[in-house]
Backbone as CSV, one residue per row, in Angstrom:
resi,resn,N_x,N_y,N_z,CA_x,CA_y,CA_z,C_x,C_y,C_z
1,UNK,0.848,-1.176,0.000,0.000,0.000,0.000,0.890,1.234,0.000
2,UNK,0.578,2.432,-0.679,1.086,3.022,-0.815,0.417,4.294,-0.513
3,UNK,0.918,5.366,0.478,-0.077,6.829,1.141,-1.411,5.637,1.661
4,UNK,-1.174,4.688,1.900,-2.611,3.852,2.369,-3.560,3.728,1.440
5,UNK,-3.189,3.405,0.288,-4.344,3.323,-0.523,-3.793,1.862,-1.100
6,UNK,-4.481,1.095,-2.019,-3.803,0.047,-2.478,-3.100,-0.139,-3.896
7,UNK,-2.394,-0.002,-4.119,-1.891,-0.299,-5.839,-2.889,-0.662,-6.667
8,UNK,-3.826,0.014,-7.099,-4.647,-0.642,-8.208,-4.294,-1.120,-9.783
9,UNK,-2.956,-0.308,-9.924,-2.322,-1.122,-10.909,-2.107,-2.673,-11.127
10,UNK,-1.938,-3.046,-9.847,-1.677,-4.325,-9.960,-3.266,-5.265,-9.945
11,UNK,-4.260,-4.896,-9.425,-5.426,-5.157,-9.814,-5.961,-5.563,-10.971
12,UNK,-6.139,-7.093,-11.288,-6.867,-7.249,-12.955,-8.111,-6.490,-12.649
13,UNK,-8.426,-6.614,-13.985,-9.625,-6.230,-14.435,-10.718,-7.450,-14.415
14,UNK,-11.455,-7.698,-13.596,-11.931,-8.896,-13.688,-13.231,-8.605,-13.757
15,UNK,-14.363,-9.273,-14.377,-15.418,-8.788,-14.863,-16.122,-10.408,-14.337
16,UNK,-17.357,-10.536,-13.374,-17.671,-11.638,-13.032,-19.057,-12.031,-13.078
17,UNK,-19.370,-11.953,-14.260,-20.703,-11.833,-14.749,-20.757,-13.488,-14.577
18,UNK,-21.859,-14.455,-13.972,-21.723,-15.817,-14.278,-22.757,-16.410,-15.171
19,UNK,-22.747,-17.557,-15.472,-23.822,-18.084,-16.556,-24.615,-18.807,-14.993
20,UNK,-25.676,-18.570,-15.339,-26.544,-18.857,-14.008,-27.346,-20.018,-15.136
21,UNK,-27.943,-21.295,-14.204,-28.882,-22.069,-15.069,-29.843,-22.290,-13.788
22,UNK,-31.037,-22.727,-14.058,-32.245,-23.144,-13.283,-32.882,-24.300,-13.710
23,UNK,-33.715,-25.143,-12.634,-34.208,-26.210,-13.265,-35.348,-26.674,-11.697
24,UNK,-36.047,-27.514,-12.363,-36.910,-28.024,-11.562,-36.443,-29.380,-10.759
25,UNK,-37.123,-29.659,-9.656,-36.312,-31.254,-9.553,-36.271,-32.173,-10.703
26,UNK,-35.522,-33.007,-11.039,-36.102,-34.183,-11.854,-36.086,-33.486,-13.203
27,UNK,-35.759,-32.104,-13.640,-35.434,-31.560,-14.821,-34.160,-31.535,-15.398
28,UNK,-33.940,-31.081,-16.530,-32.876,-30.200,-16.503,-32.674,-28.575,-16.570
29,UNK,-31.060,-28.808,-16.657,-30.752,-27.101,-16.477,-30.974,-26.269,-17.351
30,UNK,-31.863,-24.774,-17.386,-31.675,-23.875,-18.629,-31.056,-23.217,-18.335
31,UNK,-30.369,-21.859,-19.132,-29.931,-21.069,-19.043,-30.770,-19.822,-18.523
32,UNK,-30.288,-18.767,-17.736,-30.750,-17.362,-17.501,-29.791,-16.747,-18.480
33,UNK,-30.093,-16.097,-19.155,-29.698,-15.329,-20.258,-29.350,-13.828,-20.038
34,UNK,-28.414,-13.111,-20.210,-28.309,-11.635,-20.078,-28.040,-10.978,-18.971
35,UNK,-27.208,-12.772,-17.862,-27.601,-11.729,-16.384,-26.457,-10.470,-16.757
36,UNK,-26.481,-9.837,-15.426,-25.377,-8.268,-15.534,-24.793,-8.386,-14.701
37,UNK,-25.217,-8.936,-13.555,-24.701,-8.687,-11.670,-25.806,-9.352,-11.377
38,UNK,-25.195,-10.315,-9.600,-25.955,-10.448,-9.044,-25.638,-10.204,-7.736
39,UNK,-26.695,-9.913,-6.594,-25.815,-9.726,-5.171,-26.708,-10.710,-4.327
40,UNK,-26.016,-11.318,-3.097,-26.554,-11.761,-1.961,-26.782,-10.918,-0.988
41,UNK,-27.868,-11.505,-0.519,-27.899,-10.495,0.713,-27.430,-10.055,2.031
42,UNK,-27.460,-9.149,2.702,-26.572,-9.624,4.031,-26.269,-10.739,4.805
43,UNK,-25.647,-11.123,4.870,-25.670,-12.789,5.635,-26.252,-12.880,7.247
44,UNK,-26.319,-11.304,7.654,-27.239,-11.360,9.149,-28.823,-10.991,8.711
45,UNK,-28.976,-10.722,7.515,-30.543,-10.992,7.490,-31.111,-12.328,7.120
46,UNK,-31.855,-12.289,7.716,-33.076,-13.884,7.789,-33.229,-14.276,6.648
47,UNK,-33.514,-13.183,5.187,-33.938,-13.586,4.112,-33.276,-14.110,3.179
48,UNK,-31.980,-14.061,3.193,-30.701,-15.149,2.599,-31.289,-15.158,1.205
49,UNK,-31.235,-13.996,0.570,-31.677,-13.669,-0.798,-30.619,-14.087,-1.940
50,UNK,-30.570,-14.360,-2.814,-29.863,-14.215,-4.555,-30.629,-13.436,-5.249
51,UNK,-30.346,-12.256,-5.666,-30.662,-10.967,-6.859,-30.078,-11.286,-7.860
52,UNK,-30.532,-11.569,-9.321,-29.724,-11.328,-10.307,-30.391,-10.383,-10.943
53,UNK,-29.563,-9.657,-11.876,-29.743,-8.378,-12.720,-29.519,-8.862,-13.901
54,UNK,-30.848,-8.599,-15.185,-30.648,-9.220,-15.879,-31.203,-8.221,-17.485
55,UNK,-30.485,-8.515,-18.308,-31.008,-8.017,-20.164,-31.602,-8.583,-20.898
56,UNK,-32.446,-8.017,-21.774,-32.870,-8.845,-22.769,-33.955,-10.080,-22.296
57,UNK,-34.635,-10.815,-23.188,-35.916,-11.535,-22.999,-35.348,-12.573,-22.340
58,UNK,-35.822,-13.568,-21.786,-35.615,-14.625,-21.675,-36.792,-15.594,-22.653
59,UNK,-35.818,-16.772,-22.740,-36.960,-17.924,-24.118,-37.602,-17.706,-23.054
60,UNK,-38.475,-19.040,-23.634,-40.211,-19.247,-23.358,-40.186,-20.123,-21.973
61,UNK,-39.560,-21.288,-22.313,-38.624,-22.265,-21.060,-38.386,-21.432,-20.032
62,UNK,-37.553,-20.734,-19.700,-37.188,-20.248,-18.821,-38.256,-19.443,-18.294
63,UNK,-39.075,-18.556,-18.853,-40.243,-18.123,-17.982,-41.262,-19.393,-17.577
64,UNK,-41.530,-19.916,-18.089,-42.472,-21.065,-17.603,-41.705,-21.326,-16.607
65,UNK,-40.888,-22.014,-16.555,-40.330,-22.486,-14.993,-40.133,-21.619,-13.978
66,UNK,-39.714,-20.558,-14.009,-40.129,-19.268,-13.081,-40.984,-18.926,-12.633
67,UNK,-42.347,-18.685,-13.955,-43.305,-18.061,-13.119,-44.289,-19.486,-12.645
68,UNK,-43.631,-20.757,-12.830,-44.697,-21.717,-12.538,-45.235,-21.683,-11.013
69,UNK,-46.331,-22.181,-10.695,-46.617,-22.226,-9.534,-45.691,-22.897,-8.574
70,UNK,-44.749,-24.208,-8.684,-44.440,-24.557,-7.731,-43.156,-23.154,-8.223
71,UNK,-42.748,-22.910,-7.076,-41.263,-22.113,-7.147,-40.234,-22.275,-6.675
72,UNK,-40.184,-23.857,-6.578,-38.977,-24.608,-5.850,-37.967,-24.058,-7.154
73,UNK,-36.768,-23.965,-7.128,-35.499,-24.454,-8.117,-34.326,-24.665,-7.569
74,UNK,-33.663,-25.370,-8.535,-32.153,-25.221,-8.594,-31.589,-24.605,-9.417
75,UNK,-29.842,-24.054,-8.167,-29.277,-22.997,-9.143,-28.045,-23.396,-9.309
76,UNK,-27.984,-23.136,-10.266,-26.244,-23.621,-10.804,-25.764,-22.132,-11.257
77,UNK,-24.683,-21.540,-10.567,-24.145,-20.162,-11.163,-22.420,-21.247,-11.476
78,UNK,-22.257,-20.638,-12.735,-20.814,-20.845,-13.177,-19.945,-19.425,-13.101
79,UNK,-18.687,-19.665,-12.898,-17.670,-18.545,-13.258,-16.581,-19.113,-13.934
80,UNK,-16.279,-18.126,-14.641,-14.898,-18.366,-15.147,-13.465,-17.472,-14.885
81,UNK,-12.429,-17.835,-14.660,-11.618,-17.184,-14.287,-10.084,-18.044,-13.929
82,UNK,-10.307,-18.746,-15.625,-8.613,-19.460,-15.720,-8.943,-21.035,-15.180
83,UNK,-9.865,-20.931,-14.156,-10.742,-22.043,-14.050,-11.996,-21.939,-13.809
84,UNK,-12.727,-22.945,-13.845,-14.309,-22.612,-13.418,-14.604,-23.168,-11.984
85,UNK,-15.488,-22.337,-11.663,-15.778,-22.773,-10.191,-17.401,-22.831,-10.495
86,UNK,-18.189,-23.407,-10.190,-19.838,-23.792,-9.970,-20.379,-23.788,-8.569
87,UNK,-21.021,-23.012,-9.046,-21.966,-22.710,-6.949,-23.422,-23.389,-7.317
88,UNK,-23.769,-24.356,-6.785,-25.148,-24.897,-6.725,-25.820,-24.640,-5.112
89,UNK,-27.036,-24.306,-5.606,-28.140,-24.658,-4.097,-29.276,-24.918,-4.697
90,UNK,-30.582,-24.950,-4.002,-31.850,-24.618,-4.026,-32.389,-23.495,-3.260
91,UNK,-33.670,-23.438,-3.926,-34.368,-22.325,-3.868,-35.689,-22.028,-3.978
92,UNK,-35.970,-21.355,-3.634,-37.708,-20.468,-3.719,-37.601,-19.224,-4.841
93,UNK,-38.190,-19.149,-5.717,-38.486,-17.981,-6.800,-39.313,-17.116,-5.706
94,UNK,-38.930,-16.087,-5.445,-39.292,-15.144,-4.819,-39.986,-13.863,-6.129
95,UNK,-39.215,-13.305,-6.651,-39.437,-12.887,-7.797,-39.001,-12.646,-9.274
96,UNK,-39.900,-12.776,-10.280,-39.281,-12.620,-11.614,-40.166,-11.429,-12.437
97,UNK,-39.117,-10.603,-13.039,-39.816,-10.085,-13.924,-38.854,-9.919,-14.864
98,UNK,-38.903,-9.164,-16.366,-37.945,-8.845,-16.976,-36.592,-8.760,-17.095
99,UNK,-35.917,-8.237,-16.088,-34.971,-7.798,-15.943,-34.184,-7.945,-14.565
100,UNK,-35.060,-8.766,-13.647,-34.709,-8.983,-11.982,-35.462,-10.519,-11.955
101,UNK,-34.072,-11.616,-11.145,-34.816,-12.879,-10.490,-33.945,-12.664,-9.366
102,UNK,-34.685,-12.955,-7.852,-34.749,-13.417,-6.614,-35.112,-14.550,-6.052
103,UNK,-33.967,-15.040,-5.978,-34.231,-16.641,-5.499,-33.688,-16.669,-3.702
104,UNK,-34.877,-17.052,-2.871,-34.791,-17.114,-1.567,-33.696,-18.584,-1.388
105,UNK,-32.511,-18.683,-0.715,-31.755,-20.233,-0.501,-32.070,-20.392,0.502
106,UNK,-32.622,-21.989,-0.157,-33.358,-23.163,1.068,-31.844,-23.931,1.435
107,UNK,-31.273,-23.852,1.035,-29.631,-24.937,1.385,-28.568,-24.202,1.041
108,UNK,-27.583,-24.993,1.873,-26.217,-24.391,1.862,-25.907,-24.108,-0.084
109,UNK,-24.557,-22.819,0.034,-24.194,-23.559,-1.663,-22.688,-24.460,-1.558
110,UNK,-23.196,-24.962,-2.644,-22.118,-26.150,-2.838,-21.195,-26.022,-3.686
111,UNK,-19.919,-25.625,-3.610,-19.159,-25.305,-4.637,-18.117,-26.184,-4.752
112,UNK,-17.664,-26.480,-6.458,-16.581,-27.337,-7.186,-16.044,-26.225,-7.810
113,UNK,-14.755,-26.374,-8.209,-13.281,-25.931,-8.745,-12.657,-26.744,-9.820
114,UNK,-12.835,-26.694,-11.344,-12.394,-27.523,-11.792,-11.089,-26.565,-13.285
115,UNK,-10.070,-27.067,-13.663,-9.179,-26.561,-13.936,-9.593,-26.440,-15.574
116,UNK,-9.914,-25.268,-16.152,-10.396,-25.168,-17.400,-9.496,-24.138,-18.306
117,UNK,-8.209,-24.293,-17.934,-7.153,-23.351,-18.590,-6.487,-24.331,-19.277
118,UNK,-6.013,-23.462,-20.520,-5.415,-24.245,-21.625,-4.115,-24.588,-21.236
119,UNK,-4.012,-25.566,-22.026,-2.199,-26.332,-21.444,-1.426,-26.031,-22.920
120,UNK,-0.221,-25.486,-22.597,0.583,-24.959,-23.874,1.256,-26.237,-23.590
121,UNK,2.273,-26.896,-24.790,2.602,-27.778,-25.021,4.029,-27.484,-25.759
């Protein structure tokens, strides 16, 4: 640190938009399309929220399973970043509209690390 601030030079640029998928039990996974950001919620509030921020339509699939009556799902968020890491839980659809899904977590998330960087030879 330098005058107490931190070197942001040395800071990548990292941009952590993830491919989020959803699915019903006993389904499979679709895609959420266009997310932007998503945030959790405070970890001392009760409501243990997932926000995603999202563009553009989603297909037809993906709203049906959202706005269906049951609003159980599963979530699979991917990242990438030299490797991929996958965060799964379940959930309650709290809300969907256009451009915003809120999924309440019923379970811990479960995360894998798997090595998806190219090997020079």
């Amino acid at each position: 640190m330098l005058n107490g601030r931190a070197n942001l030079a040395m800071l990548p640029d990292i941009n952590l938009k993830p491919r989020v998928f959803v699915k019903k039990a006993g389904g499979d996974y679709v895609e959420v399309t266009g997310v932007q950001s998503f945030e959790r919620s405070d970890f001392e509030n009760q409501a243990n929220n997932v926000s995603f921020e999202m563009d553009g339509r989603q297909e037809q699939t993906v709203v049906d399973l959202l706005d269906a009556n049951d609003k159980s799902v599963d979530v699979k968020m991917e990242f990438s970043l030299g490797m991929t890491m996958v965060m799964t839980f379940s959930g309650e659809v709290i809300q969907f509209t256009g451009d915003s899904l809120t999924v309440s977590m019923q379970t811990p998330v479960e995360t894998e690390v798997s090595d998806s960087s190219l090997k020079l030879h």
